[in-house]
Structure formats: C-alpha cells, structure tokens
VEXLUMDO-487688 format. One record per residue (C-alpha): x, y, z. Coordinates in steps of 0.05 Angstrom, whole numbers, plus 5000, padded with zeros to 4 digits. Layout:
N
[site [X; Y; Z]];
...
END
This chain:
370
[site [5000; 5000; 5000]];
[site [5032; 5064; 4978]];
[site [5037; 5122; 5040]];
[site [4974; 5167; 5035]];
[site [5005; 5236; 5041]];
[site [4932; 5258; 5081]];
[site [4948; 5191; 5130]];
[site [4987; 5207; 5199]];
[site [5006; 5141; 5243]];
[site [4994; 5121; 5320]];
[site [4931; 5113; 5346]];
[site [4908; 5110; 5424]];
[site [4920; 5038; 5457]];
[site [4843; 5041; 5476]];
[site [4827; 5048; 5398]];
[site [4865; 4998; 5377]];
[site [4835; 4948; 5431]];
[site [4771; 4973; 5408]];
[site [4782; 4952; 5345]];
[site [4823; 4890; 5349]];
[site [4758; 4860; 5399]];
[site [4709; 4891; 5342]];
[site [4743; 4854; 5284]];
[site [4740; 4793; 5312]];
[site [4668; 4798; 5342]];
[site [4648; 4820; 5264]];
[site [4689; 4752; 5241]];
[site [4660; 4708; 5289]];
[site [4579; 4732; 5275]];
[site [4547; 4687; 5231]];
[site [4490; 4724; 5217]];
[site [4524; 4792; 5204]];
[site [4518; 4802; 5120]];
[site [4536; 4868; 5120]];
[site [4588; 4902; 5071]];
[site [4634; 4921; 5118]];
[site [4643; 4853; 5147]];
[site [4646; 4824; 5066]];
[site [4700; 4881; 5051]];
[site [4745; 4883; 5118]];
[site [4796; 4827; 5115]];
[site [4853; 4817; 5161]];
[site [4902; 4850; 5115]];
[site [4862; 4911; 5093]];
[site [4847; 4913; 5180]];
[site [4917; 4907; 5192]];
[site [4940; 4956; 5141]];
[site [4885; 5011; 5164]];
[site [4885; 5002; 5232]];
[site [4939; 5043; 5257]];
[site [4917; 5106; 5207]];
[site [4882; 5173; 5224]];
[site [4862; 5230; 5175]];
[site [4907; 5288; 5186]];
[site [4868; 5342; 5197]];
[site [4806; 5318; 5244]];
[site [4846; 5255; 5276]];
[site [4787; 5204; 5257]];
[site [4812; 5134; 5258]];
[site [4784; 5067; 5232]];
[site [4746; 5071; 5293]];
[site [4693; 5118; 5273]];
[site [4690; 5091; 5209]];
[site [4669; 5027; 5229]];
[site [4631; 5029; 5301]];
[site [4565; 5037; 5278]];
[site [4576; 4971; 5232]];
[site [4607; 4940; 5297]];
[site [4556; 4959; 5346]];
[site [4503; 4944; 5298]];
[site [4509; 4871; 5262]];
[site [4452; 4886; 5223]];
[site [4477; 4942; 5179]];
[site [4465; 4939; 5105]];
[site [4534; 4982; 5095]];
[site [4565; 4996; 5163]];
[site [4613; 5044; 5152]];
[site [4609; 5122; 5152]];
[site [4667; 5184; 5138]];
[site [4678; 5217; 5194]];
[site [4715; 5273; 5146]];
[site [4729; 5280; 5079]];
[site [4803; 5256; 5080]];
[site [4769; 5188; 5107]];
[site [4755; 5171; 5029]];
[site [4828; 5174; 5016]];
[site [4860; 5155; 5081]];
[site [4816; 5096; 5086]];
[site [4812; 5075; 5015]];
[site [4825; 5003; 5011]];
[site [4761; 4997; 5059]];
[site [4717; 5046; 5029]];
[site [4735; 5036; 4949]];
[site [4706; 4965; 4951]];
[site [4643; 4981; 4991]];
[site [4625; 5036; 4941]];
[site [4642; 4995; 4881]];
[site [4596; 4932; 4904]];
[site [4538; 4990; 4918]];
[site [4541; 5029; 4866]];
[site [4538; 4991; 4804]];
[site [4615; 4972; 4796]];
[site [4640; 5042; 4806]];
[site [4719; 5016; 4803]];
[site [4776; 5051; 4840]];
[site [4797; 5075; 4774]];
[site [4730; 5104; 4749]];
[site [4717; 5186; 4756]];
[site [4652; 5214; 4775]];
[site [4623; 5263; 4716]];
[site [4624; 5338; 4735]];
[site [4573; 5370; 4762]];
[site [4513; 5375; 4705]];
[site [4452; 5388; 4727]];
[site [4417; 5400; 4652]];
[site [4357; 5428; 4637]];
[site [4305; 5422; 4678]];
[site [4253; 5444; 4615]];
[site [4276; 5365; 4585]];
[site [4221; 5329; 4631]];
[site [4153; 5346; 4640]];
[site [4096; 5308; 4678]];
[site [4088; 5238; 4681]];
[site [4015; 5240; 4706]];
[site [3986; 5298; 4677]];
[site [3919; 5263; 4697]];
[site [3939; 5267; 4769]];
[site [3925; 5187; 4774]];
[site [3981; 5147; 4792]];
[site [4027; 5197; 4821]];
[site [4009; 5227; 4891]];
[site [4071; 5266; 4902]];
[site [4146; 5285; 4863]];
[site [4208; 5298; 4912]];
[site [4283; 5311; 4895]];
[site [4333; 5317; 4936]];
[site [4410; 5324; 4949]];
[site [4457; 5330; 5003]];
[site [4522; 5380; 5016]];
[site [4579; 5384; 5064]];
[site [4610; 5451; 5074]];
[site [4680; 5449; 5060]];
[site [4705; 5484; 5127]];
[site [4681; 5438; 5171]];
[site [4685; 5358; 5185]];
[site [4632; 5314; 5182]];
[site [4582; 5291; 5240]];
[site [4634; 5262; 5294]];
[site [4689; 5302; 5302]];
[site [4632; 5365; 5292]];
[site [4648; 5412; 5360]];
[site [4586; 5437; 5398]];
[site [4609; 5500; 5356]];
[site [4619; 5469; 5289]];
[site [4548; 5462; 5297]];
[site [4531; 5525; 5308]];
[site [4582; 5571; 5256]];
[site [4557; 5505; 5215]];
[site [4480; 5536; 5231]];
[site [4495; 5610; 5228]];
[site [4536; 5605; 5152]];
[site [4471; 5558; 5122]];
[site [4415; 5606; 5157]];
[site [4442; 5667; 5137]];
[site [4452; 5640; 5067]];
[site [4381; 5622; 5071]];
[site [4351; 5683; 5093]];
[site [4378; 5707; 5039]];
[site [4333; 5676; 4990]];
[site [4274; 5711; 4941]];
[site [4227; 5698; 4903]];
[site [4195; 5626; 4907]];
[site [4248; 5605; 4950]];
[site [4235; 5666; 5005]];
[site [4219; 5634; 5070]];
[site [4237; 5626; 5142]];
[site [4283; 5589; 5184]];
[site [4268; 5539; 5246]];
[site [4322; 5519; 5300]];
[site [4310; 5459; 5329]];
[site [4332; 5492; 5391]];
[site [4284; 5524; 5439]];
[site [4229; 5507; 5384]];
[site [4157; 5517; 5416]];
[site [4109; 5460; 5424]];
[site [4069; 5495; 5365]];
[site [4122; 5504; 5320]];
[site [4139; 5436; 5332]];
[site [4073; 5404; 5318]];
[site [4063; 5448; 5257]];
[site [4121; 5419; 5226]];
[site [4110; 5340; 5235]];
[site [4048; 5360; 5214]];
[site [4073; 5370; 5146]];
[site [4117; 5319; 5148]];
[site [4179; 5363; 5160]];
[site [4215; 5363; 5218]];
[site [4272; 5305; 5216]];
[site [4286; 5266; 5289]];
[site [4350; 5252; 5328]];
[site [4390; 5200; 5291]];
[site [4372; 5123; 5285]];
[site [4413; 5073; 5333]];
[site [4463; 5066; 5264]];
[site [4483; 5148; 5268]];
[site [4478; 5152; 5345]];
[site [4531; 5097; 5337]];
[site [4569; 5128; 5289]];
[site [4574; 5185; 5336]];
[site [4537; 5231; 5284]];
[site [4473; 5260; 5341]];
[site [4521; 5283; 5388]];
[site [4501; 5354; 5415]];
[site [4434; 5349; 5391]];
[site [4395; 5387; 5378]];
[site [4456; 5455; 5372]];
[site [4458; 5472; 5308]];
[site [4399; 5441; 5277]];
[site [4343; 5468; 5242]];
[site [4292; 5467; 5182]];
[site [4278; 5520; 5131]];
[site [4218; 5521; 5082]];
[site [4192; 5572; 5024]];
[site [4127; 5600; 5039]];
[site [4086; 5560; 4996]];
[site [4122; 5494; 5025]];
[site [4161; 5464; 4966]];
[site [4234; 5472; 4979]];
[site [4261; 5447; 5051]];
[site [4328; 5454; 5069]];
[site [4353; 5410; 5138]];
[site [4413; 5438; 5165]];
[site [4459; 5382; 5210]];
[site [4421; 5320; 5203]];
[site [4456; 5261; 5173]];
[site [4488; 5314; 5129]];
[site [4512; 5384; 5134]];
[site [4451; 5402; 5087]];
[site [4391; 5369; 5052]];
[site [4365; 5406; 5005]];
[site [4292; 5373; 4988]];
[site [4246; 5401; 4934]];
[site [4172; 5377; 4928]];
[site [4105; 5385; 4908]];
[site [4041; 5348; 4898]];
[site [4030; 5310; 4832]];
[site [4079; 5292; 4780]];
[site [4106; 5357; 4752]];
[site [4182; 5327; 4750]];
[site [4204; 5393; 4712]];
[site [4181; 5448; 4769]];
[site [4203; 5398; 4829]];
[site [4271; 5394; 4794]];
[site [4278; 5462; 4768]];
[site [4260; 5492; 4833]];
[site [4313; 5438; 4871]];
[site [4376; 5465; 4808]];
[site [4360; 5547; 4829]];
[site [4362; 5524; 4902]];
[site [4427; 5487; 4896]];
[site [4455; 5547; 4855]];
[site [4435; 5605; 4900]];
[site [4461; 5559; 4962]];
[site [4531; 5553; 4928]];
[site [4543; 5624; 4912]];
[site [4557; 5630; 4992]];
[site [4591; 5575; 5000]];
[site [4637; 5518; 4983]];
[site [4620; 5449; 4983]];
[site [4656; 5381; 4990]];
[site [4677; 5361; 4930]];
[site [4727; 5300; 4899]];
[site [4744; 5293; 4832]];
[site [4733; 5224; 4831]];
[site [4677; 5212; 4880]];
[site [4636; 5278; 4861]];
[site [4607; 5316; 4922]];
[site [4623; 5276; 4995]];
[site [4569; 5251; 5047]];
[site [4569; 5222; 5114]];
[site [4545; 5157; 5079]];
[site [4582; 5125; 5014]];
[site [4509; 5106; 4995]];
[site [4496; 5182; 4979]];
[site [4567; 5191; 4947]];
[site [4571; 5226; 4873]];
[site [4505; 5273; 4854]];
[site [4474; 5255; 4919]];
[site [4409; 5257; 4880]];
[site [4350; 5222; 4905]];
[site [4292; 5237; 4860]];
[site [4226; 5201; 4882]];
[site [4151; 5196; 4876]];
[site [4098; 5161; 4913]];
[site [4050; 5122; 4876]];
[site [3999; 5077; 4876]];
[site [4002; 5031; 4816]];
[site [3961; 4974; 4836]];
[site [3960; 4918; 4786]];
[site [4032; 4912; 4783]];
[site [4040; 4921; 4855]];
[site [3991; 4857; 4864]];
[site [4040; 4808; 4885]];
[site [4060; 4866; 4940]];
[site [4129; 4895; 4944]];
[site [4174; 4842; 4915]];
[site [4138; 4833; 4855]];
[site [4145; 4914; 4847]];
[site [4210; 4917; 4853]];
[site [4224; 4859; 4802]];
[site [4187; 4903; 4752]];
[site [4226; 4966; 4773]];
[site [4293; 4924; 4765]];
[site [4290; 4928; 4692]];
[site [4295; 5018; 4707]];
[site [4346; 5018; 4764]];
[site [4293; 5034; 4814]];
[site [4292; 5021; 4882]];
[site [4220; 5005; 4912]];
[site [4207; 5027; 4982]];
[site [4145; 5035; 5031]];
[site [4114; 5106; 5033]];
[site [4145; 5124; 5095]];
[site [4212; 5111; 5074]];
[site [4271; 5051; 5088]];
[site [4239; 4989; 5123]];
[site [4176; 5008; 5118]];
[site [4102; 4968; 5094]];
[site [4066; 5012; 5031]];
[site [4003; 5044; 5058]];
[site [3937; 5047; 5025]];
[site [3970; 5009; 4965]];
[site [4029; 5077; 4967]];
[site [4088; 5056; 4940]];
[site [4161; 5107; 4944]];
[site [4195; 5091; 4883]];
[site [4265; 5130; 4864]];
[site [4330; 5129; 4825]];
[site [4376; 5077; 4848]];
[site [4441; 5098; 4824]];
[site [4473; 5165; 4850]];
[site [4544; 5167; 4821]];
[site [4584; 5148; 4756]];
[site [4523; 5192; 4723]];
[site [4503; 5262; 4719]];
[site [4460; 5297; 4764]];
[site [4402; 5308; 4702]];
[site [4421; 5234; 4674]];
[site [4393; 5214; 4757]];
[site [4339; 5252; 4749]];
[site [4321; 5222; 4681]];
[site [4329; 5156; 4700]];
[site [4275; 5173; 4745]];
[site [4231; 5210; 4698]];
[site [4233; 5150; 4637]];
[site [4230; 5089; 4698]];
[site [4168; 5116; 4721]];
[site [4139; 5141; 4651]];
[site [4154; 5068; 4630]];
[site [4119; 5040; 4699]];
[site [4051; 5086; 4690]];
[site [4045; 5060; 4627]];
[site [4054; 4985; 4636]];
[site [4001; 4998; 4694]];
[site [3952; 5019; 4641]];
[site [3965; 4966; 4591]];
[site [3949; 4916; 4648]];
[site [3886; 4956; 4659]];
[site [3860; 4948; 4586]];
[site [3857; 4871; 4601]];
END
C-alpha cells in the first residue's frame, strides 16, 4: 500500500483494543451480512488500523463502530471527514464499488451537470398514479468535518453560515428558518404536521457518533408555499429537498437546480474529483440525488412489494414503503426512486427517474385494458 500523504500514524491503545475485539466479534457473527464485514479482511484491518486522517484525527474507529455495534447494517461504515475517502481507501473503494453499480477505484465521477430542467415534464398529467414528486441532494461545507468530530460549535458557525445563506433567499424560495433549539410546542407540531421536521439520529448514526450535541445547530427552513426544505445538521451538513404534489418532474427539479445554485454562491461544498460531492454515507456519494415519487400503481403492485421491485429492476429503481427505508406501503402507496447516485450526471439521475416511472405508468395501464 503506497503512504497516503493525508494519512498520519499512532493511534490510542484504547482504539486499537477497540478495534482488534470489534474485528474479531464481526468475524466470528454468523449472521452479520453486511458490507463492511464482506469488505474488511485481516490484511486491509491490519494495514488501516493504525491510520488517522490528518486534519480531524478520525481513525478506523469511527469509520466502522456503527457497523460493529450494529450487526445488522446493510453498509456499516460512515466518513467521519472528507480525507476518510482517501485515508481509508482500501476499505471504502470496495464498499462503494459493490453499491454502486461497479463504480471501480479507477473510474471518475462526471462533473457537476445538472441539465435542463425544461427536458422532463409530467408523468401524470391526469393526476392518477402519482400522489407526490420529491428531489433531493445533500452537501457538506467544505470548512468543517463531518458529523463526529463536529464541536458543539461546528454546529453552530455550521447553523449560522447555512441560515444566513438562507435568509437570503427571494422569490419562490423566500421563507423562514426553524432551530431545532428552543422550538415551541406549536412550532413543533406544525412541522410533523407537514411531514417536515427530521428526528435525532437512528441507533446506526447515534453509533456512528453523528447525534452528538443534539439538537445545537439544527434546524429546518421552508419557502412560503412549502416546496423547497432545506435541513441543516442532520445526517448531512445540508439536505436540500424540493417537492410538490403530483407529477410535475420539471418544476420539482427546476426549483431543487435554482436552490442548489443560489446555496453555492455563499459557499463551498465538499467536493472530489473522483467521488463527486462527499456525504456522511458512501450510499449518497457522487450527485447525491435522490429523485422520488409516491405512487399507487396497483396491478403491478399485486403480488405486494417484491413483485414491484422485480418490475422496477428492469429501470434501476429502488422500491420502498411510503414512509421511507423498512417500511410496509400504505393504502397500496408505494416510494419509488432512482437507484444509482454516482458514475452519472446529476440530470442523467433525474432522468432515470423520469423515463423508469413514465415506462411503469404506462405498463400499469396496459394491464388495465385487460
């Protein structure tokens, strides 16, 4: 393995028993399937395991506890900065290959395109099929690490840069900001009301160390008329969602590319020229782009969920209740988005998105001539 000029040596005794007792308790679980434990062998552990990231000190350790502490991970592994990528490469390059559609160590990620937005339209003009359209994309501001090594206040310069930069807004975007701290009762309520306000971490970020000071720092904004949503130090520094009812794919995604924009005029992101734009989690790595409806297509959801999914296979979608990961489809709702985020552009995500489920709408209505 060649020296990794962002790699410094010696880690703390107590890290390194920490990780020697987690290796082997990952080894020795037979029910653990998760990539980290497929991907970790005893040479790429011994050759990491001694490493830390030169500017923030993050070690294998926070890469890998929430995988450890949780044997049920899909992934297991998170960055706790942006020199993780590099530093621990021979972990991470596999893991993100195998998920994302043989993305090799030697493959670049496209630049940043996001296209025109005028190139889709609506796939339900009708208002039939499609109950809802929402895009979204996540940003980490270049200043500052990620989630663990994030100071009490990293969180809040973190809060007071994105804010400001919000506030900032006009037009359709104009809106108003919410910190999580101090929020009232009302406020509160208001906003799971519309589905809005985001929670403390699952048990797989609190392990990873990525809720820690909760809730400094935190907050939502949202436009006036309730279609762009920004979340500011959740999972990521930023989300920035854009959404509306119905299946207008152009204004969801044209209002999500002037939102992005305006945002990065202020401030500079977390980028790699060969991984595109770095996340907390290598599953968001590239465009970040998530671009999602829900739906209720009935006849070819008949054999439930699998037999979905099978059918949106054949568009690279990924099938998933209507309330998100793990969860059942209610009332017949299905969320069905893009599955790939990097190796492509940010428009060619979108379009994926826009043909899969142009493609999907229309088998459903072949199957209801019969």
């Amino acid at each position: 393995m060649s020296k990794c000029p962002l790699a410094v040596t010696g880690v703390d005794p107590a890290v390194l028993k920490y990780l020697e007792d987690g290796f082997k308790k990952l080894q020795s679980s037979s029910t653990c399937k998760s990539k980290l434990k497929k991907f970790l062998t005893k040479e790429v552990f011994d050759n990491l395991k001694n490493l830390k990231t030169k500017t923030f000190g993050s070690t294998l350790k926070d890469v890998i506890q929430s995988g450890i502490e949780n044997l049920d991970s899909g992934v297991g592994v998170y960055a706790p900065d942006a020199e993780a990528y590099t530093v621990f490469a021979d972990l991470f390059d596999p893991i993100i290959q195998d998920y994302h559609g043989g993305f090799k160590k030697t493959d670049k990620h496209p630049k940043c395109t996001m296209g025109d937005p005028n190139k889709f339209g609506d796939v339900d003009p009708q208002g039939k099929y499609v109950v809802s359209t929402r895009i979204r994309c996540g940003r980490s501001v270049q200043q500052f690490p990620f989630n663990p090594n994030m100071t009490q206040e990293h969180y809040k310069q973190l809060e007071d840069l994105v804010s400001s930069t919000l506030k900032g807004l006009s037009g359709e975007l104009k809106g108003t900001y919410y910190p999580l701290t101090g929020m009232t009762k009302d406020v509160q309520q208001k906003l799971i009301d519309d589905h809005f306000l985001f929670k403390e971490g699952d048990r797989f970020l609190q392990a990873a160390n990525a809720c820690r000071y909760w809730p400094t720092g935190r907050g939502i904004f949202h436009n006036d008329n309730k279609t762009f949503l920004v979340w500011i130090g959740e999972e990521d520094h930023m989300r920035i969602i854009s959404m509306q009812k119905g299946g207008n794919i152009k204004e969801v995604y044209a209002r999500l590319v002037k939102g992005v924009e305006e945002i990065a005029k202020r401030m500079k992101f977390s980028h790699d020229d060969r991984l595109g734009f770095l996340t907390f989690c290598p599953t968001n790595l590239g465009t970040t782009i998530r671009a999602s409806v829900h739906i209720k297509l009935p006849l070819l959801a008949k054999g439930g969920h699998d037999a979905l999914q099978k059918v949106a296979d054949k568009f690279q979608l990924q099938v998933r209740g209507s309330a998100g990961e793990h969860s059942e489809a209610v009332g017949g709702m299905y969320d069905i988005s893009n599955r790939e985020r990097m190796g492509l552009t940010e428009f060619d995500a979108v379009s994926k998105m826009f043909k899969g489920i142009t493609e999907l709408i229309r088998m459903e209505q072949e199957l209801e001539k019969k």
